[in-house]
C-alpha positions as CSV (number, residue, x, y, z in Angstrom):
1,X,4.4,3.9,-65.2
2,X,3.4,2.3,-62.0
3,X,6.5,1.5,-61.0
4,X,8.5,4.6,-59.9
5,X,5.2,5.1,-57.9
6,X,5.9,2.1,-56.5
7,X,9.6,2.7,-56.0
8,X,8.7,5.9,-54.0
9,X,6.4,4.7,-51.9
10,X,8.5,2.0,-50.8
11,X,11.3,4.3,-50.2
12,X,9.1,6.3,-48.0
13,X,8.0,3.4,-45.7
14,X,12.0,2.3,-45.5
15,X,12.5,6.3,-44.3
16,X,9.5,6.1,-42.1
17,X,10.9,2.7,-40.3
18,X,13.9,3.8,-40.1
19,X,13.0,7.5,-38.1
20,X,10.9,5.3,-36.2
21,X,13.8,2.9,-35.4
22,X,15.9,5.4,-34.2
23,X,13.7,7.2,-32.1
24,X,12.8,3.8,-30.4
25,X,16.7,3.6,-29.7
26,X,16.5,6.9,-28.1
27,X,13.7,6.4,-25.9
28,X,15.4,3.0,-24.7
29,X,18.7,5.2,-24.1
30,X,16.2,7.4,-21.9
31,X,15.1,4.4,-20.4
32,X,17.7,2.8,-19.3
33,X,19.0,6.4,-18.1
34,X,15.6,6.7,-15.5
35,X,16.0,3.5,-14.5
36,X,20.1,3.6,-13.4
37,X,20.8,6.8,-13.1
38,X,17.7,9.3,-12.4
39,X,16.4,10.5,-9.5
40,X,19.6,11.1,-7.7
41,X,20.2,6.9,-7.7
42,X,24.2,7.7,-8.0
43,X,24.0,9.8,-4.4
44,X,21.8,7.1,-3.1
45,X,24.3,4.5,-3.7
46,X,26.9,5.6,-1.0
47,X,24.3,5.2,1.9
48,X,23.4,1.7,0.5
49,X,25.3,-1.2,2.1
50,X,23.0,-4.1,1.4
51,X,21.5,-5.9,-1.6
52,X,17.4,-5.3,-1.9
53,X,15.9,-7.9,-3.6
54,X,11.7,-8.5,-3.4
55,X,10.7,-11.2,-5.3
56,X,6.9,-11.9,-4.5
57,X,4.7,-9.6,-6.1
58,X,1.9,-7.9,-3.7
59,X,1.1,-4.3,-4.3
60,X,1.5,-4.0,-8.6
61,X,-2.1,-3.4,-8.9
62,X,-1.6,-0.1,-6.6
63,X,-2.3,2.7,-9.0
64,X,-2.7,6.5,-8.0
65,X,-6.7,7.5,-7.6
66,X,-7.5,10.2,-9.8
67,X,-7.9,12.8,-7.3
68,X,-4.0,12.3,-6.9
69,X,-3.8,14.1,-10.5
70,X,-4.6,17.3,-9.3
71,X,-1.4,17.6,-7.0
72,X,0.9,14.7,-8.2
73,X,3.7,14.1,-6.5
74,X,6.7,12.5,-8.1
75,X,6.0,8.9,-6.6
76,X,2.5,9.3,-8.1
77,X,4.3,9.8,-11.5
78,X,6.6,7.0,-11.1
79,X,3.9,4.8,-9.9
80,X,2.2,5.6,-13.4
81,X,5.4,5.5,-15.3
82,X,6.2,2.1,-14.3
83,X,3.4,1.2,-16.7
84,X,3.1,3.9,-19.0
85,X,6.7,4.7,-19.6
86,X,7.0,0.8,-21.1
87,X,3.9,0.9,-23.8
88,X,5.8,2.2,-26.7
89,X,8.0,-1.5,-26.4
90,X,5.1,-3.3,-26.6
91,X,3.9,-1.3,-30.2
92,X,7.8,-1.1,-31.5
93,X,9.5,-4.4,-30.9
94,X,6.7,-6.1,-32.7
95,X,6.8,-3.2,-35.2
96,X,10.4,-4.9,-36.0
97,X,10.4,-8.0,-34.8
98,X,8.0,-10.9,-35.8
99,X,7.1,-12.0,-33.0
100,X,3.7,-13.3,-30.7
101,X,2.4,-12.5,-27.9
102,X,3.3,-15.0,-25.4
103,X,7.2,-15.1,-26.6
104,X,7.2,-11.2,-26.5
105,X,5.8,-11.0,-23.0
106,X,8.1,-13.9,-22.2
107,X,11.3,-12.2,-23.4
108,X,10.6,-8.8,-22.2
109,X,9.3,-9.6,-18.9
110,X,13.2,-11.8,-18.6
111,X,15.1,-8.5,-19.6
112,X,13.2,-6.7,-17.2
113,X,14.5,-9.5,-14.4
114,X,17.8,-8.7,-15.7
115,X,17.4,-5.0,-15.6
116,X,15.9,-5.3,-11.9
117,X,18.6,-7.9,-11.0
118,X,21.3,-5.2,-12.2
119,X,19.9,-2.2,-10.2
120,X,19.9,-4.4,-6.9
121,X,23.7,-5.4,-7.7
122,X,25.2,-1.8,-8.5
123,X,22.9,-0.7,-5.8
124,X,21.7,1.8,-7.5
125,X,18.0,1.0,-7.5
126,X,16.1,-2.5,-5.7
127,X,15.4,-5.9,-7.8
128,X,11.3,-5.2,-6.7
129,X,9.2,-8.0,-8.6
130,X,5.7,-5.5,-8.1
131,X,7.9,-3.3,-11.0
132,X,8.6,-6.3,-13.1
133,X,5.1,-6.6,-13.2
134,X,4.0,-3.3,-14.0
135,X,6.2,-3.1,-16.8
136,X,5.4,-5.9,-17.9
137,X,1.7,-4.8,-17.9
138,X,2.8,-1.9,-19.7
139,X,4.4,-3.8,-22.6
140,X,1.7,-6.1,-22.8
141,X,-0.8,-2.6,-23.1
142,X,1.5,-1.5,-25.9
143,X,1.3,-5.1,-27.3
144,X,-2.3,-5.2,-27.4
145,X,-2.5,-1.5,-28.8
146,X,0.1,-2.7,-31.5
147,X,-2.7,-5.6,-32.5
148,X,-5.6,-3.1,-32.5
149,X,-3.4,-0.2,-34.2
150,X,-1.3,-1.0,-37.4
151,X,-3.8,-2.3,-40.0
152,X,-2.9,0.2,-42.5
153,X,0.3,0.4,-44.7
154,X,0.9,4.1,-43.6
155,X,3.3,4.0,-40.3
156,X,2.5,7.0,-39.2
157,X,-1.1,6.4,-39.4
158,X,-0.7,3.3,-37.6
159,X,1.1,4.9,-34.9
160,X,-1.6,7.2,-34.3
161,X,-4.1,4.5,-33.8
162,X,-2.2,2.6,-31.7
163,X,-1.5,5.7,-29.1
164,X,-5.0,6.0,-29.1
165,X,-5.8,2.1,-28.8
166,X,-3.2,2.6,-26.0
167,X,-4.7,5.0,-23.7
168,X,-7.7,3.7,-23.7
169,X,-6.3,0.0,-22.9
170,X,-4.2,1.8,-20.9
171,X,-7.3,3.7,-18.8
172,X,-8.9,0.0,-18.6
173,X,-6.0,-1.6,-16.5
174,X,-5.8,1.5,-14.5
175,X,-9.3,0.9,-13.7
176,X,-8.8,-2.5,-13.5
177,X,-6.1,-2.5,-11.0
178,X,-8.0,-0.2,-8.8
179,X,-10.7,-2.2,-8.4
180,X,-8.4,-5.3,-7.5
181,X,-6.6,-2.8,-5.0
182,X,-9.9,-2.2,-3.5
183,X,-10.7,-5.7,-3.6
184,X,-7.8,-6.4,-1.6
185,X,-7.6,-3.7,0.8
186,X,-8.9,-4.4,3.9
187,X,-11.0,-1.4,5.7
188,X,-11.6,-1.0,9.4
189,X,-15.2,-2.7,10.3
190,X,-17.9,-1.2,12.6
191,X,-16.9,-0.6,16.7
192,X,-17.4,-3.7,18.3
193,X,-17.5,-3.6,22.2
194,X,-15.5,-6.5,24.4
195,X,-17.9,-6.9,27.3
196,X,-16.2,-10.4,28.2
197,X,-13.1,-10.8,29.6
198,X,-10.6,-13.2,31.8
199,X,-9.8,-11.6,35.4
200,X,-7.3,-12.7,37.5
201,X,-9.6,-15.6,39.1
202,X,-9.8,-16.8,36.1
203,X,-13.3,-16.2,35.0
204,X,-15.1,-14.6,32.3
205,X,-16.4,-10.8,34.0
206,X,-18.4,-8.0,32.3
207,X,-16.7,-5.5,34.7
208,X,-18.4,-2.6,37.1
209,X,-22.4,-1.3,35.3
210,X,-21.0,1.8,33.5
211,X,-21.9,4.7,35.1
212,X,-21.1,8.9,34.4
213,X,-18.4,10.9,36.2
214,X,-15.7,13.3,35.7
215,X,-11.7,13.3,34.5
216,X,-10.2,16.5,34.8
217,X,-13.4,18.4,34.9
218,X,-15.0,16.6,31.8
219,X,-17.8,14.6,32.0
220,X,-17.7,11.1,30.8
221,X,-20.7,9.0,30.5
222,X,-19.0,4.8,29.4
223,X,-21.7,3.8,26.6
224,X,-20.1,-0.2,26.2
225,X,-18.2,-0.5,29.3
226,X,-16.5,-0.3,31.9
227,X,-13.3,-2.0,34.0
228,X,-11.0,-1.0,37.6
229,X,-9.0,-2.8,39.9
230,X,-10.0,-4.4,43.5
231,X,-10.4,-2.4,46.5
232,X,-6.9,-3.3,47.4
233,X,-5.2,-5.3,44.7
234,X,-4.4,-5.0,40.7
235,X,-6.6,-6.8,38.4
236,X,-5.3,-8.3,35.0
237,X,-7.9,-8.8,32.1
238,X,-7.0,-11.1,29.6
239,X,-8.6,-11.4,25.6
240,X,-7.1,-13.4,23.1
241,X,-8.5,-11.9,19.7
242,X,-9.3,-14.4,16.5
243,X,-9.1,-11.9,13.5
244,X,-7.2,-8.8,13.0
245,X,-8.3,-5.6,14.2
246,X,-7.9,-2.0,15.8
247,X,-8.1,-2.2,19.5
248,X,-9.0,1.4,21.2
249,X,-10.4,2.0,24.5
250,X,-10.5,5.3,27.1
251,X,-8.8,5.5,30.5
252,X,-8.2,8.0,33.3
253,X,-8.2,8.3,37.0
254,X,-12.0,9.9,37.7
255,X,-12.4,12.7,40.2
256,X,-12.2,13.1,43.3
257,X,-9.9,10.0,43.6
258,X,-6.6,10.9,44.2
259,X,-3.5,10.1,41.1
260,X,-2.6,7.0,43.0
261,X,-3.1,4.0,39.9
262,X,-1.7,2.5,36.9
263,X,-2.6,0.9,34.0
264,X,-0.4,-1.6,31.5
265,X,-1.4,-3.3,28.5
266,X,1.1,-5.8,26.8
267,X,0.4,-7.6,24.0
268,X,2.0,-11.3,23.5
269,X,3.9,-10.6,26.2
270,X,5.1,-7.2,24.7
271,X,4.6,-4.5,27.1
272,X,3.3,-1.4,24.7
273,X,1.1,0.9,27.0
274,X,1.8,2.0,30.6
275,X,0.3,5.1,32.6
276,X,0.4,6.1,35.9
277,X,-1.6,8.7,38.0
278,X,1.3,10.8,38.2
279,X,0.8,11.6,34.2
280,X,-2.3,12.4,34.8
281,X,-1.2,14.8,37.2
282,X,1.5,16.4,35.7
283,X,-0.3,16.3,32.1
284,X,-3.9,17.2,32.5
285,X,-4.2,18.2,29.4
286,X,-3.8,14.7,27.8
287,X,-6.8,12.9,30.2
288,X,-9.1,11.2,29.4
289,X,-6.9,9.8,27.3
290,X,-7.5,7.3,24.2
291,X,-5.5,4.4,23.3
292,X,-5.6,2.8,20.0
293,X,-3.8,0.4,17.6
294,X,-3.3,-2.7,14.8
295,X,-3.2,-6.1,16.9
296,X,-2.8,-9.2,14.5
297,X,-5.1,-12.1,14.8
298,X,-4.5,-15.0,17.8
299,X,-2.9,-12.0,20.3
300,X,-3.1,-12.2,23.7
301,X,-4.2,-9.1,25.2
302,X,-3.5,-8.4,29.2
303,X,-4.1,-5.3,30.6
304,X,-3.1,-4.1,34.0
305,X,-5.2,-2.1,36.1
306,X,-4.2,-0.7,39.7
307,X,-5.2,1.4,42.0
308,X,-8.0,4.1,41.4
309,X,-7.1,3.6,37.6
310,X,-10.4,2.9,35.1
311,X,-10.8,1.7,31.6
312,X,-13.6,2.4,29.3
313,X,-15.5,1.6,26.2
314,X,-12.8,-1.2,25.4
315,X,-13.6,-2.3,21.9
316,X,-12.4,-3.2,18.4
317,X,-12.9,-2.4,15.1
318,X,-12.2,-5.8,13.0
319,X,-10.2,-5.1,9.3
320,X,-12.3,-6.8,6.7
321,X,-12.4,-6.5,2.9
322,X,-15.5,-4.6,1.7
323,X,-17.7,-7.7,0.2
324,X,-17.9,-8.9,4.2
């Protein structure tokens, strides 16, 4: 008597494997489709004339914040796709396939080279080793999930407790990889001021006692410090920085001095500021005006200044990671 019940019970697990088989084809069909063809890759192809290939991994662990949620934008999907989008292999290939962890992981995260290796060579997508890795951290989610999940002999109920075992793994890397992000993310430091440079003689200066006055009727009162030329000659201040920062400082021509003055700043050698009285003139508007940006660490800083040109409150703000 047992054994039709028996019969039909199996039967129904051989259907249930087998729906599940073929939708797990489908979904790889889709796949594949996203990653070659979606996202108008084929139109993309005729302005690429170059390989892309990155093969050292640095910004996987950058996942959207949730605030992004509320308006995603399709890179926040695909950002989250490249993770989510490759759970189901880590619960169906095992489903299938006997098979542990480390030899899964190993095998999938080689097809994934392939796959990646493929896009860069039909140019219709980059070989980036950052998705590699998120994939891979995807399949390994669905792995874990697959573990936690299928303890029954009911697929279906299996399934179900594996999707759930996956979004919650899946909310713990997510979390996980934000807090490496912000572990890794440098963040701009408090305003330091640079009251000690080289002039032109050669020796260390502090520059003129800051004092208030006026460019183009606003009042300006220095609170760090301040720098001008000689009475008749340009003076060059040199600084060579030890860690990487953001450089800003304020300059003008004060009044009632007339526009005659300049100021340059290169960097390395590399001239990237220069302003002259006459822009003052002819752009009001724009003075006093603020100059600010990245240097790397071991620049040489030299700025410029002639004629009735000053600079003010030169200072940095050092990038550091949040634990200094």
């Amino acid at each position: 008597m047992k054994q039709p019940f028996q019969d039909n019970k199996e039967l129904t697990m051989t259907k249930q494997r087998k729906m599940i088989l073929t939708l797990s084809v489908l979904y790889t069909v889709a796949i594949l489709y996203f990653m070659f063809f979606a996202f108008g890759r084929t139109d993309a192809k005729e302005h690429i004339s170059g390989y892309t290939f990155i093969f050292v991994p640095d910004s996987f662990f950058k996942m959207p914040a949730l605030t992004d949620l509320l308006h995603p934008s399709l890179m926040t999907l695909v950002d989250l796709g490249n993770i989510a989008a490759f759970i189901p292999f880590g619960l169906l290939i095992p489903l299938f396939f006997r098979v542990n962890f480390v030899r899964f992981m190993t095998l999938f995260f080689v097809s994934i080279l392939v796959l990646e290796t493929l896009q860069a060579l039909t140019f219709l997508g980059s070989f980036d080793m950052n998705d590699a890795v998120q994939n891979s951290l995807g399949a390994a989610i669905g792995f874990g999930a697959y573990k936690l999940g299928f303890r029954a002999q009911n697929d279906w109920r299996n399934l179900i407790r594996a999707a759930i075992s996956s979004a919650v793994l899946f909310a713990g890397v997510w979390g996980l990889c934000g807090i490496v992000d912000q572990a890794l993310t440098k963040e701009e430091g408090p305003f330091v001021a640079i009251n000690e440079w080289i002039d032109s003689s050669g020796n260390l200066t502090t520059g003129l006692t800051p004092h208030p006055f006026s460019v183009n009727g606003q009042d300006v009162t220095p609170q760090y410090n301040l720098y001008a030329a000689g009475s008749d000659h340009p003076e060059t201040f040199t600084y060579t920085n030890e860690e990487e920062m953001i450089l800003s400082f304020h300059y003008g021509i004060p009044e009632p001095l007339d526009d005659e003055g300049s100021i340059r700043l290169s960097v390395n050698g590399r001239e990237v500021l220069t302003s002259s009285g006459e822009e003052q003139r002819l752009y009001p508007e724009l003075f006093p005006a603020t100059f600010e940006m990245p240097v790397e660490a071991g620049s040489e800083l030299r700025i410029t200044i002639e004629g009735n040109q000053i600079l003010w409150d030169v200072g940095y703000r050092k990038m550091q990671y949040f634990w200094n």
